[in-house]
N, C-alpha and C positions, 0 to 999 in steps of 0.2 A: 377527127375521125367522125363518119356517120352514125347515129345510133340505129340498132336495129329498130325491127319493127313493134317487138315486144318491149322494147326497154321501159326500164323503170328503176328508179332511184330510192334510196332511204330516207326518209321522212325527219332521222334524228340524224344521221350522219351524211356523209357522200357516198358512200359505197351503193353498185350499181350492178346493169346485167350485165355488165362486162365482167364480172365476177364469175363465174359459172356454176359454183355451188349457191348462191345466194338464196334464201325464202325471207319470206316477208311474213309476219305475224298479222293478226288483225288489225293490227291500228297502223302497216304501214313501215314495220320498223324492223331491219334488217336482221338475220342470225349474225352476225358479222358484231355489230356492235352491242345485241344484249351478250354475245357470248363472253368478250372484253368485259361488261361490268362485273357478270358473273363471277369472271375469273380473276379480275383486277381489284373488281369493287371495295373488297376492304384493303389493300394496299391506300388507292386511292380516298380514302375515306378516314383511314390513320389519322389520331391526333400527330399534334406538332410534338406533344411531349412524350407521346407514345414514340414515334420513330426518334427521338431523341433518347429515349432510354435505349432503345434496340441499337442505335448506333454508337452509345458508348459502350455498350456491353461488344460488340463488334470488334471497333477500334482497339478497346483492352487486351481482347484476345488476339488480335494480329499484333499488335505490342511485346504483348506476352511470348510469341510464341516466334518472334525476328530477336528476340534477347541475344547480344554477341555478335549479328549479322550484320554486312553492309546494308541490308534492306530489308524492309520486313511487306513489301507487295511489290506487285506487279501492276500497272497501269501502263495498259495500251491506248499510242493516241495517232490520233489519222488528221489532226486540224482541225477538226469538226468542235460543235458545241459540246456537246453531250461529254467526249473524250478529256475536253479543256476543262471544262468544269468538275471531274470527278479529282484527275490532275489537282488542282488549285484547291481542293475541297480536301484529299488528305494530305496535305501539304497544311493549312489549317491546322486541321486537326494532329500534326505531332508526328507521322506517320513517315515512315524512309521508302518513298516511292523509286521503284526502279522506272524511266517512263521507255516504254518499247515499241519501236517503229518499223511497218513493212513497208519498203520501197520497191514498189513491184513497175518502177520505170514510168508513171504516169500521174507522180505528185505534180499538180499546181503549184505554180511559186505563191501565189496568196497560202496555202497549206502548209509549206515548207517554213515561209514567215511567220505565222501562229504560233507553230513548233517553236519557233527560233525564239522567239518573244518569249514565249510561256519558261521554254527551259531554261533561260539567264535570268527570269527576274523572280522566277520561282528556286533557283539554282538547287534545280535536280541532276541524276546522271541520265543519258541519254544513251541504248540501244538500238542501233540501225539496222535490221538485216537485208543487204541489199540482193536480189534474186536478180541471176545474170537476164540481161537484157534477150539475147538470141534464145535462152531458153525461154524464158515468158511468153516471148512472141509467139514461139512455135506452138505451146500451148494453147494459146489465144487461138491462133489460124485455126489448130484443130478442131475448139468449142462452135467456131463458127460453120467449119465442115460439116463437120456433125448436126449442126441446125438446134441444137438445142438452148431454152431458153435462159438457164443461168450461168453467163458467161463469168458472172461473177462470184461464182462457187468458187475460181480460181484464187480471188484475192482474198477471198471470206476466209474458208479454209486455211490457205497461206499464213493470217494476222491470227487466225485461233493456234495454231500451232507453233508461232512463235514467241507467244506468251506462255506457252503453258511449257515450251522449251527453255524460256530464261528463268521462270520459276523455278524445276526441275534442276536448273545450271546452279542456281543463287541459293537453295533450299528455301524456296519462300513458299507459303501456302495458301497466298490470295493473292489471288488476279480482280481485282475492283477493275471492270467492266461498267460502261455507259451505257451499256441498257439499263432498260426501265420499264415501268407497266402507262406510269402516265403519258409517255409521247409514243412509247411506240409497241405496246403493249397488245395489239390488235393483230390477229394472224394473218398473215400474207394467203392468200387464194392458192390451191393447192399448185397449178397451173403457172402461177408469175415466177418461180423460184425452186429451189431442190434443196433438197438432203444437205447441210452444211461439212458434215464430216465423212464425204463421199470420197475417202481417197480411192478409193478402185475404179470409181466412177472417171475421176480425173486419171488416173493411169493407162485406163482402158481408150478412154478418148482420145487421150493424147499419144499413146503408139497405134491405132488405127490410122488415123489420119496423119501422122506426123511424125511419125517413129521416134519422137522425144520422149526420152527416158528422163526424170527428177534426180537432177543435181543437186542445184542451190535450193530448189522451191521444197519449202519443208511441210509436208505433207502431213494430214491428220486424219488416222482414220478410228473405225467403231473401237479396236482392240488399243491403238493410242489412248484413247479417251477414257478407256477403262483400265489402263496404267496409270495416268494422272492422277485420275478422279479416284479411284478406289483404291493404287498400292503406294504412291507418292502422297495421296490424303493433299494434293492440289485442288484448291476451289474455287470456281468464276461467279462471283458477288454481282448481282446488279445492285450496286454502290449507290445510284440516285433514287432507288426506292425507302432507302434513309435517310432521306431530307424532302421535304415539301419543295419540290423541282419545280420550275418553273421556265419553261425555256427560254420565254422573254426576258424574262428577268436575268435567266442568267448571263444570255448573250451581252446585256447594257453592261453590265457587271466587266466581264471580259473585254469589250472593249473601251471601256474608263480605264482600266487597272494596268491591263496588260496588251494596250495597241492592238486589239484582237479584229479583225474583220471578216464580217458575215460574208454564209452563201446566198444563193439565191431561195433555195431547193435543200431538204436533207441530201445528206452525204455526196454534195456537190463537191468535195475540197479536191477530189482525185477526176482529172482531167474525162478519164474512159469513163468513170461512173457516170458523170453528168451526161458523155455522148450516148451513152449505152439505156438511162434511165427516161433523158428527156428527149431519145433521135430511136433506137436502135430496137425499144422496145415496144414503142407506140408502132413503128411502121412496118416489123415484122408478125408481133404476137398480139399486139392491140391491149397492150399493159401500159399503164396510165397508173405509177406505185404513188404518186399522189396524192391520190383517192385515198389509199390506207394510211398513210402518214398524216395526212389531215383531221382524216375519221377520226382516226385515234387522241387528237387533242378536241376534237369537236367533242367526243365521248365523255374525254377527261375534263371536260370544264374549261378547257388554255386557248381555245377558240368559236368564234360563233361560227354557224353552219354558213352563213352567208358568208361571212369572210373565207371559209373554205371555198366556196362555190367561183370565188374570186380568184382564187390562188387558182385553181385548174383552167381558167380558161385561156384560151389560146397554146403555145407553142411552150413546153415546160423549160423555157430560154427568157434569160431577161429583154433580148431580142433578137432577130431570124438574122442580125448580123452576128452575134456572138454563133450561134446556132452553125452559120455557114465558117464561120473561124474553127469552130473546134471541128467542122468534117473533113478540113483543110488539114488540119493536126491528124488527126484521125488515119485518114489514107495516107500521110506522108510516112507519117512512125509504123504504120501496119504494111508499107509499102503495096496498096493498091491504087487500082483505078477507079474513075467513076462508075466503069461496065462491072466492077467485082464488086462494090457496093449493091448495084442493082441488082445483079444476079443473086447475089446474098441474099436481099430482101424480099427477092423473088421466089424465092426456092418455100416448100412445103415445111413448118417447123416440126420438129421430133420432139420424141421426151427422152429423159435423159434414160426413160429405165428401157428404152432402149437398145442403152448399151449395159456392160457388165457394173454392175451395183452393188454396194455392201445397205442400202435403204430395207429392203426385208431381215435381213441379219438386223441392224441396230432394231428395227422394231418387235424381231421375237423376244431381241434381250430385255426391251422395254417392256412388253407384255408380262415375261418370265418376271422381272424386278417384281412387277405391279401385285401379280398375285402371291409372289412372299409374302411381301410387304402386306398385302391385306391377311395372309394366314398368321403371321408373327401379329396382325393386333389383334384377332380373333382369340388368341391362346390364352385362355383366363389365368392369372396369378397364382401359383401354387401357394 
């Protein structure tokens, strides 16, 4: 894509005008990634024997507290690095991982392999939930009617709430989550993505345009989240912020150990993500995620700016053959043509608020937490 006429880039990271909220300090240097050290910075910064202590005190407690259970966490895995490695990490450490998977019709056989390797040789149990194909689809077509740009709120959502559904099923009280602050710790552009626990969002959309009702697709919304989280006492751990992660490292690891094979790209393992992050959102909305994925290990130390600068150039496909392969997939499974693709792409993009949202709801409740929370530390000790 062309750069404007104004552009201008980060000086420490990649992040650019394609950004829309972006400034630039005096020396050059993005709000984008001082805000990451800001907020990351001592995570990232932790001794080794500091997150070593923090992680056994962790682990004891999810021990402690699975006593009698078939399992005492939840670990959700998509293929990916980040998922594999938290998997094989409390598996290590002593821990009865439940591992739980959303098949939402557009796994990769390289992803399904991962899976398959990791679960036999790590010999964990395996949850599948598979979400009916016709209704996914219908879903999908809607998000695209709609024109808005996080088609992938659909699967995000989906994989949060079936985690926090098998925990709930199992009484377990940690979900160890692959996120992290070192690789991807960096905020997404307000504009590239949406609200994660939009279920009204997703309801609203998908009976406007498609009059699909959720069956299979399990759905998470602001008032779910604050049953898990605050009456079931369920909690989503980012599990690799207690260990000095490394994602190189861990990938070599994974694939010595356990036959593991790389993507090209973050969260390539699922077919639609790659067409959607490296095709679908470059040529409708001019989102290029990356840029923030890269940042975020440029920021952290895990790579040089030049070597980012490498990764973004050209077509975010290992090549415009693979590229015209997955559009080939793409239209066949989506049942369109090439004139529905254009037209798609053609079309004006919307935002999601839009349509009907629960996004100002979660954030009064967020506000309302914020200022208890600061009145309950103000309260001096009797």
């Amino acid at each position: 894509m062309k750069h404007e006429k104004n552009f201008r880039i980060c000086k420490r990271c990649i992040m650019d005008t394609t950004a829309k909220d972006i400034q630039f300090d005096e020396n050059g240097i993005c709000n984008y990634c001082n805000e990451f050290l800001l907020r990351s910075g001592h995570i990232l910064e932790k001794k080794s024997e500091e997150r070593e202590r923090e992680r056994t005190s962790l682990v004891n407690e999810i021990k402690k507290r699975g006593t009698g259970k078939s399992y005492d966490c939840i670990v959700g895995v998509s293929g990916g690095v980040d998922s594999s490695w938290v998997l094989v990490q409390a598996v290590n450490l002593g821990l009865k991982p439940l591992a739980v998977h959303m098949d939402n019709g557009w796994n990769s056989e390289l992803a399904q392999n991962n899976i398959y390797n990791l679960i036999q040789k790590l010999g964990v149990d395996l949850y599948t939930h598979v979400i009916d194909w016709t209704e996914y689809r219908a879903l999908m077509q809607a998000f695209f009617e709609a024109d808005v740009v996080d088609v992938e709120l659909l699967y995000d959502n989906a994989m949060l709430a079936v985690n926090y559904k098998m925990a709930a099923r199992h009484g377990v009280q940690f979900i160890l989550g692959g996120t992290n602050q070192a690789t991807e710790g960096m905020r997404m552009p307000p504009d590239w993505n949406w609200f994660k626990f939009d279920k009204r969002n997703i309801k609203a959309i998908g009976q406007k345009f498609s009059k699909q009702r959720l069956r299979t697709f399990p759905a998470m919304g602001t008032f779910d989240y604050i049953y898990y989280e605050f009456l079931k006492k369920i909690h989503w751990v980012s599990f690799l912020d207690y260990f000095d992660f490394n994602k190189a490292e861990a990938l070599k690891i994974l694939q010595n150990e356990f036959s593991y094979k790389p993507y090209p790209y973050k969260h390539y393992e699922s077919i639609f993500t790659r067409f959607y992050q490296g095709y679908l959102l470059r040529e409708k909305f001019g989102v290029d995620k990356r840029k923030v994925h890269f940042s975020t290990l440029v920021a952290a130390n895990q790579l040089t700016r030049e070597e980012a600068l490498r990764g973004t150039e050209g077509i975010a496909y290992p090549s415009s053959n693979d590229l015209e392969d997955d559009k080939k997939y793409f239209l066949k499974k989506m049942n369109w043509s090439e004139d529905d693709l254009k037209r798609y792409l053609a079309r004006v993009p919307k935002s999601h608020a839009d349509y009907p949202t629960e996004k100002p709801l979660w954030n009064f409740l967020a506000k309302m937490r914020k200022k208890v929370s600061g009145a309950a530390e103000n309260v001096s000790p009797s």
